[in-house]
GUTI-854763 format. One record per residue (C-alpha): x, y, z; residue in one letter. Coordinates in steps of 0.02 Angstrom, whole numbers. Example, Ala and Ser with C-alpha at 12.3 -4.5 7.8 and 13.67 -1.06 7.14 Angstrom:
2
((615 -225 390) A);
((684 -53 357) S);
//
This chain:
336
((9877 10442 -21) X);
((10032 10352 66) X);
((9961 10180 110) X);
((10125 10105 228) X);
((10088 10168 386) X);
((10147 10106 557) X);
((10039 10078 698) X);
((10062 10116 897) X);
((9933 10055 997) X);
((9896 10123 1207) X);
((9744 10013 1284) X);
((9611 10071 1401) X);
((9589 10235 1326) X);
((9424 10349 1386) X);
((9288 10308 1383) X);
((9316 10150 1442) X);
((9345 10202 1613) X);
((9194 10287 1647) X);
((9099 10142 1556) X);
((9178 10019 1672) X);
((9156 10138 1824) X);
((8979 10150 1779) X);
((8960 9959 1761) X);
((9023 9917 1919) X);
((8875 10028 2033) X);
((8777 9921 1930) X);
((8640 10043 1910) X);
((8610 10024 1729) X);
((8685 9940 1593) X);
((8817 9840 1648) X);
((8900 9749 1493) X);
((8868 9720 1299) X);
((8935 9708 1130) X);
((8905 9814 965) X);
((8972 9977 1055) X);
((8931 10112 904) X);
((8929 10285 946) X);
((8860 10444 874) X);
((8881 10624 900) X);
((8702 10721 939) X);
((8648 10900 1020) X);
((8691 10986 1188) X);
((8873 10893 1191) X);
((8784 10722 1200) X);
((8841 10525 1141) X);
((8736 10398 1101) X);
((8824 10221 1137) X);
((8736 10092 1047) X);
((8762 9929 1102) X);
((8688 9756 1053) X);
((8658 9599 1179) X);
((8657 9704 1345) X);
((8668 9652 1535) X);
((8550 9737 1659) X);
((8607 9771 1833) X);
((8638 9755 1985) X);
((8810 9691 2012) X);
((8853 9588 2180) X);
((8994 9664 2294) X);
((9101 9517 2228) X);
((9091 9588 2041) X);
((8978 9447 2000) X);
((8799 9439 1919) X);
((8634 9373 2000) X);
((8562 9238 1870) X);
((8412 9348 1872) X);
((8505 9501 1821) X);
((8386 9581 1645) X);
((8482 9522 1477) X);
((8392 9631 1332) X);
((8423 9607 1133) X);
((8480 9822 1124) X);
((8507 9994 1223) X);
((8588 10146 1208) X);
((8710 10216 1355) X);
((8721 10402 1332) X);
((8854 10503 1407) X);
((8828 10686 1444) X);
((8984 10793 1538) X);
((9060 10640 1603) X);
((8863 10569 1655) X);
((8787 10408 1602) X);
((8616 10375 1573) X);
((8568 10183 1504) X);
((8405 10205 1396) X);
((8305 10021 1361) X);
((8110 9989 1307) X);
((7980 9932 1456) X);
((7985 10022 1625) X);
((8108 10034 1767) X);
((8043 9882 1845) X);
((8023 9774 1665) X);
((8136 9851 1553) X);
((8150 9777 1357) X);
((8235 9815 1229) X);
((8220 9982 1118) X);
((8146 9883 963) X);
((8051 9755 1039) X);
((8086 9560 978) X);
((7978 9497 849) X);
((7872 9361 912) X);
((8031 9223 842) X);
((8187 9303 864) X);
((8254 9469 904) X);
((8340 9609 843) X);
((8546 9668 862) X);
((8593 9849 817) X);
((8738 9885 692) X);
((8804 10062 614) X);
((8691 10223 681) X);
((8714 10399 624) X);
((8567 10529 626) X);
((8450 10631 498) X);
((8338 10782 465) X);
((8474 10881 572) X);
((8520 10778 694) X);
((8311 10750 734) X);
((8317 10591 702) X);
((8439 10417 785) X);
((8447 10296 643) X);
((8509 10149 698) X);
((8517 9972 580) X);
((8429 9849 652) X);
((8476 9662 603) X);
((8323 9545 633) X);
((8366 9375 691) X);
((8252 9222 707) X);
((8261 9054 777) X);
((8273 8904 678) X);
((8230 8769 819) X);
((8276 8748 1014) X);
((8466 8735 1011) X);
((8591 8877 1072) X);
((8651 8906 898) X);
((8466 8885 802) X);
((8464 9048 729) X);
((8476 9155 570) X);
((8493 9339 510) X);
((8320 9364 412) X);
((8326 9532 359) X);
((8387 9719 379) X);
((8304 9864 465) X);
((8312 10058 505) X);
((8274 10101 673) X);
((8229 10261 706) X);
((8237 10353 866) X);
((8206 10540 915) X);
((8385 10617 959) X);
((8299 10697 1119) X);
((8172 10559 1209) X);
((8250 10413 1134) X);
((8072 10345 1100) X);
((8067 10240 934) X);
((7981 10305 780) X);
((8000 10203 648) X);
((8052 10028 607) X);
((8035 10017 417) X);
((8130 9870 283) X);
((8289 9905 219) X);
((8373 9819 65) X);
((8413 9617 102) X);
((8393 9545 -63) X);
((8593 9506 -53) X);
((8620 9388 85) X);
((8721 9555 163) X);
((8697 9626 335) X);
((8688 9807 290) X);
((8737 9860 468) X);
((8914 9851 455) X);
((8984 10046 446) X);
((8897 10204 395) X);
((8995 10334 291) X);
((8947 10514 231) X);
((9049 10578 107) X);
((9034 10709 -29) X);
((8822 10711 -5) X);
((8817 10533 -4) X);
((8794 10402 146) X);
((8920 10251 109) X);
((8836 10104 199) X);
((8942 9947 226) X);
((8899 9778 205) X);
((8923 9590 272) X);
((8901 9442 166) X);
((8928 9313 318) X);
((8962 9131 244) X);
((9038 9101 442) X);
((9225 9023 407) X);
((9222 9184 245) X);
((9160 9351 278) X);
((9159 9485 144) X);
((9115 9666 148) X);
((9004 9747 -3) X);
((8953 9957 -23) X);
((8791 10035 -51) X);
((8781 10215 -44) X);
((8618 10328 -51) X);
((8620 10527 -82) X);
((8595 10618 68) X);
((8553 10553 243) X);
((8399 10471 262) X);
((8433 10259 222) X);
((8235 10245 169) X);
((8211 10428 64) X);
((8295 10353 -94) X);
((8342 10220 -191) X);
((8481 10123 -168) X);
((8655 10108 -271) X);
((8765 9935 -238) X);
((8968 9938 -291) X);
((8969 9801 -451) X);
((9168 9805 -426) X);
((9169 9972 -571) X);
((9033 10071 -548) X);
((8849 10077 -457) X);
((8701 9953 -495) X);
((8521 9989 -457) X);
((8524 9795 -425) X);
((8574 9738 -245) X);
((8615 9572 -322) X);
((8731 9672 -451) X);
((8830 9720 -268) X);
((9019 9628 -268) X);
((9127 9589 -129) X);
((9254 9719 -95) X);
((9361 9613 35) X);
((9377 9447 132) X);
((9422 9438 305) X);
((9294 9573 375) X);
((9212 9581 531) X);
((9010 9605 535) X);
((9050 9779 633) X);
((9212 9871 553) X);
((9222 10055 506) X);
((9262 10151 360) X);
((9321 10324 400) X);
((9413 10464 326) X);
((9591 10462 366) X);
((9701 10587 254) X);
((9665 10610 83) X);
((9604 10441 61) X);
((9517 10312 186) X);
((9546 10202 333) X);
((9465 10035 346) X);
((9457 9956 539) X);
((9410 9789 568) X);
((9457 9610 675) X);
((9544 9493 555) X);
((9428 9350 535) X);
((9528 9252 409) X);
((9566 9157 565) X);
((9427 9090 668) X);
((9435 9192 848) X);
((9584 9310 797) X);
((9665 9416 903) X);
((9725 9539 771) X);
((9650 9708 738) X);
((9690 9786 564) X);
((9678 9937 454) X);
((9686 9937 266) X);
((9693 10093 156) X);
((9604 10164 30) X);
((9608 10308 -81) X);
((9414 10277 -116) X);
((9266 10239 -17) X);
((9237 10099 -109) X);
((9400 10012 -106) X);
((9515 9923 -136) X);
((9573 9913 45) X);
((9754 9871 26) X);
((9923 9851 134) X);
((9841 9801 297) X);
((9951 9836 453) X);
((9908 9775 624) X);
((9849 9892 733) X);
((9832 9787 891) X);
((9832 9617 981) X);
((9720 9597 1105) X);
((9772 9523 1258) X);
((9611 9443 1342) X);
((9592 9321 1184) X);
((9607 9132 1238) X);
((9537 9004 1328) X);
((9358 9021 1322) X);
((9371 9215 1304) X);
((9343 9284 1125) X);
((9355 9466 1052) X);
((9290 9515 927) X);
((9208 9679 800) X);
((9347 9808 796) X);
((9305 9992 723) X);
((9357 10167 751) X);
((9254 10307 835) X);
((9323 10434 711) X);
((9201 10592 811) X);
((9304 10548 961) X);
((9470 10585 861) X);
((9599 10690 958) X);
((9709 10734 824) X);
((9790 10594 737) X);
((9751 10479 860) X);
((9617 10357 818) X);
((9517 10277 963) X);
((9451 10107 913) X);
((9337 9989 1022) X);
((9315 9800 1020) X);
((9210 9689 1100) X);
((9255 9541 1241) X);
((9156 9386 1279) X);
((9166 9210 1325) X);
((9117 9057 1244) X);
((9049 9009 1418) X);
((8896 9112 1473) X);
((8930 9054 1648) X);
((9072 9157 1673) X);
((8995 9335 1601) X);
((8881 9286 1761) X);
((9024 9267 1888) X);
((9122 9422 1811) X);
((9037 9571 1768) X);
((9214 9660 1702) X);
((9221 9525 1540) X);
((9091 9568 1426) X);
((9124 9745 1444) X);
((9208 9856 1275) X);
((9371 9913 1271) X);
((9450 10061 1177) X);
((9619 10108 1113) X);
((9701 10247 1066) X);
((9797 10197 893) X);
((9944 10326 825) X);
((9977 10313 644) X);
((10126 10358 572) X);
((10192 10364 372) X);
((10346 10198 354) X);
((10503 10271 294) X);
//
């Protein structure tokens, strides 16, 4: 496949409209990060989002201190409707996997099984390390699983985390295979690694991890592909080869959102061209976990989301619209 493309990049691309739209009546969810998505029956989308704000919203666009901040949640969207689904009751919601007793548990990559049955979702456990803001580790990986229809959660059974690798980072199915995509996160160096497991159910077989030239049954055999990942990137068909989205985080709080080629799922990602910059990065606002949404596709135009947030907690409290996604729409076009 040709691997120099040029990139032309439109912001504030659907859905983010109706997400912010939806936000603002404060009725629901009102703000997170993660921001997955996944095709499922009857014309539905499952957004799956991490660290999520509750409403209401004040009529100044500000949150009440008191406003429900849960670890997970799905938004689904149905005909231009959104419906936020969380753990608990109306009154005391939670989140859809409930924290462990130390820590809590962030979402990654979600795709379904058993035809489209089953929401599998990767769930990252996290646990505290003492009383400080930043006391916390990642302690091990996860499959969530959800039914597609009631959203209720089935199953929460171990996945692989021998590694030191967050195994949450992209899901790929290609040629009867699921292609699962990997952070080792050192924090200044983040590198991605590739597991892949026949057919679609993460927990029905065993495991194969990328040595670099061929597949290990060893998840310590797995090598790092490339540096300068983000923990949430995609890997998606694009051509005859592949398409590999992420934030550059060779630099601490980049602004840059890149896409590196492939003529194989399992690298190597090559000629990177930026895609975007985004513009809300600076000051205490970061941005952050870049990756397509290749079953919203129109044509050749990719849409990709990213994720906004401030360094400051106050000021997600006295502005609802910051810690909200936003989505491109990304044209890609052969150099001459």
């Amino acid at each position: 496949m040709s691997t120099n493309w040029t990139a032309q990049a439109q912001p504030h691309a659907a859905p983010e409209g109706l997400l912010n739209a939806y936000s603002d009546t404060g009725k629901g969810w009102t703000g997170a990060d993660s921001t997955y998505s996944v095709p499922l029956s009857g014309g539905r989308t499952a957004f799956v989002f991490s660290d999520t704000f509750l409403g209401p919203v004040n009529p100044d666009g500000s949150r009440p201190t008191t406003t429900p901040f849960i670890n997970n949640s799905f938004v689904i969207e149905q005909g231009g409707k959104l419906k936020t689904v969380t753990g608990g009751t109306a009154t005391n919601p939670t989140a859809l996997v409930p924290p462990p007793s130390n820590g809590w548990y962030w979402f990654g990559a979600a795709q379904t099984s058993n035809a489209g049955r089953n929401l599998d979702v990767i769930a990252l456990r996290f646990e505290k390390t003492g009383p400080g803001q930043w006391d916390w580790h990642w302690a091990s990986n996860y499959l969530a699983r959800f039914d597609s229809k009631t959203f209720k959660l089935r199953s929460l059974k171990p996945l692989p985390s021998a590694a030191n690798v967050q195994w949450s980072g992209w899901l790929l199915r290609d040629h009867g295979y699921t292609y699962i995509y990997g952070v080792e996160d050192l924090g200044s160096s983040k590198y991605q690694h590739v597991a892949r497991v026949r057919g679609d159910d993460l927990t029905a077989k065993a495991w194969e991890y990328w040595t670099g030239s061929g597949w290990s049954a060893d998840e310590t055999a797995s090598a790092r592909v490339l540096e300068g990942v983000a923990n949430e990137h995609s890997v998606t068909q694009w051509g005859d080869g592949y398409l590999l989205v992420t934030h550059d985080t060779t630099e601490l709080f980049s602004k840059r959102v890149l896409g590196y080629f492939s003529c194989s799922p399992t690298g190597p990602f090559v000629k990177p061209v930026e895609l975007y910059q985004t513009p809300e990065t600076g000051g205490n606002i970061i941005t952050y976990n870049s990756h397509e949404h290749p079953d919203l596709r129109r044509g050749n135009e990719l849409l990709v989301s990213y994720n906004v947030n401030s360094l400051v907690s106050d000021d997600l409290y006295a502005d609802v619209s910051i810690y909200r996604p936003r989505f491109l729409t990304v044209t890609l076009a052969a150099a001459q």
